[in-house]
C-alpha positions, -999 to 999 in steps of 0.1 A, spaced: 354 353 -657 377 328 -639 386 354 -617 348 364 -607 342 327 -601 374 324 -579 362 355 -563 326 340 -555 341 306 -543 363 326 -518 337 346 -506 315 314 -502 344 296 -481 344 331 -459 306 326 -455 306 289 -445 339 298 -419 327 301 -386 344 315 -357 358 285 -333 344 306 -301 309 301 -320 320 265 -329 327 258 -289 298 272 -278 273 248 -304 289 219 -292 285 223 -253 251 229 -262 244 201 -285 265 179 -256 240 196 -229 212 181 -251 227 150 -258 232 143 -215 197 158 -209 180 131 -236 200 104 -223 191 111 -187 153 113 -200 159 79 -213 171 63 -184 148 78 -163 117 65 -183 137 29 -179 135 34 -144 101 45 -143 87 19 -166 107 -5 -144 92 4 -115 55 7 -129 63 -34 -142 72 -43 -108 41 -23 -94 23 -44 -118 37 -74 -105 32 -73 -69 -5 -59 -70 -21 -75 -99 -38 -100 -77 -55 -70 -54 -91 -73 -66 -85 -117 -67 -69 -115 -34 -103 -93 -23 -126 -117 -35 -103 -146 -19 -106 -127 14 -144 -136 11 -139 -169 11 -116 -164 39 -141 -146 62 -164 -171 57 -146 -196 66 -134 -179 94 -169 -176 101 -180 -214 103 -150 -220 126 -162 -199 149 -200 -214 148 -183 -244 153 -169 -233 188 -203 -226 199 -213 -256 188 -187 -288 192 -189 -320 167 -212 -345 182 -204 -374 155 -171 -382 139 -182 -368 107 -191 -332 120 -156 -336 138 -137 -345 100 -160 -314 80 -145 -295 112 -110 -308 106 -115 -297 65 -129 -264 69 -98 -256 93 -73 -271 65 -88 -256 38 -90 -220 58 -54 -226 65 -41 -236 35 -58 -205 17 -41 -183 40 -2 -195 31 -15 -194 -4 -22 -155 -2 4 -149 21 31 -163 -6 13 -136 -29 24 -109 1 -12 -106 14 -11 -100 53 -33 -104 79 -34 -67 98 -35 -75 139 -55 -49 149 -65 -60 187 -50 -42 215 -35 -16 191 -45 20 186 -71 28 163 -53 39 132 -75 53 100 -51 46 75 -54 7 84 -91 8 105 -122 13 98 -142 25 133 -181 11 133 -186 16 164 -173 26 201 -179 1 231 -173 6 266 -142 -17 281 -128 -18 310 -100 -41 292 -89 -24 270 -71 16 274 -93 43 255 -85 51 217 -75 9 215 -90 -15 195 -114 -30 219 -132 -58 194 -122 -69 161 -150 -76 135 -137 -83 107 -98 -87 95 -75 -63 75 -57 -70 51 -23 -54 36 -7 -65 3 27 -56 3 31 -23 17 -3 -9 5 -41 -18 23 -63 -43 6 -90 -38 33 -90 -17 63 -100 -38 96 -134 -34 107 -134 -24 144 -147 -15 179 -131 13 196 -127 18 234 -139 48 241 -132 74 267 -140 62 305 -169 89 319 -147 103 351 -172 122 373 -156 156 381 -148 160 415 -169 183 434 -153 208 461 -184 224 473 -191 195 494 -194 200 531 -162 201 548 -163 188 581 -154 208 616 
């Protein structure tokens, strides 16, 4: 009985023997997995790093856009107030606070990264415009930004609101006509 039990343990150790070509092969593979799950690891670091700072930077959008408001309408009564100057001393000092308030809400978004788009004079470009309409000017070269009516804005590197603007549009040229008289 002592040998069928030694007989049973060797055939067990023969079993449980693996051939090292086999053994080789197992642990490349496991070490392939091992690379590929800590490269998945560091990339969804990276990614969730990225979507954080994303986070960061454009949490404010939809305050800045209703801050923007506030901005156009102050920008708004400064311009009524060019049309119509300060006759007293106190329309001259609500003047003077309307322009300090409209500046100082300006730095404050622009220390957020919210920037004013300069759109006049430049070519009309749809990722950062929005055309309303097309006026005739002399001015201005076809395709420009003839008139702007109401400021863009960019947060970072992405649009917060397009500009809203006037387009030169193409000068008529009458076509020349050769079939006129020619003279002897």
């Amino acid at each position: 009985m002592a040998e069928r039990m030694h007989s049973i343990e060797d055939e067990a150790l023969a079993a449980e023997a693996v051939d090292p070509a086999t053994l080789l092969i197992e642990n490349r593979s496991l070490h392939d997995k091992l690379l590929r799950a800590l490269a998945d690891a560091e990339n969804a670091r990276r990614r969730t790093e990225r979507i954080a700072e994303e986070a960061r930077q454009y949490a404010i959008s939809s305050f800045a856009r209703e801050m923007l408001l506030v901005a156009d309408n102050l920008q708004r009564a400064l311009a009524a107030a060019k049309n119509h100057p300060p006759t007293s001393e106190v329309d001259q000092a609500l003047l003077e606070g309307v322009r300090t308030t409209e500046r100082v809400l300006m730095q404050s978004l622009e220390r957020f990264g919210v920037r004013k788009i300069e759109a006049l004079g430049t070519y009309f470009d749809p990722e950062l415009h929005e055309a309303v309409m097309e006026i005739d000017d002399p001015e201005h070269e076809p395709g420009t930004i003839a008139r702007v009516i109401e400021d863009g804005y960019m947060i970072h590197e992405r649009l917060l609101r397009p500009a809203r603007v006037a387009i030169a549009k193409r000068r008529f040229q009458p076509p020349v006509d050769d079939l006129s008289p020619h003279q002897p």
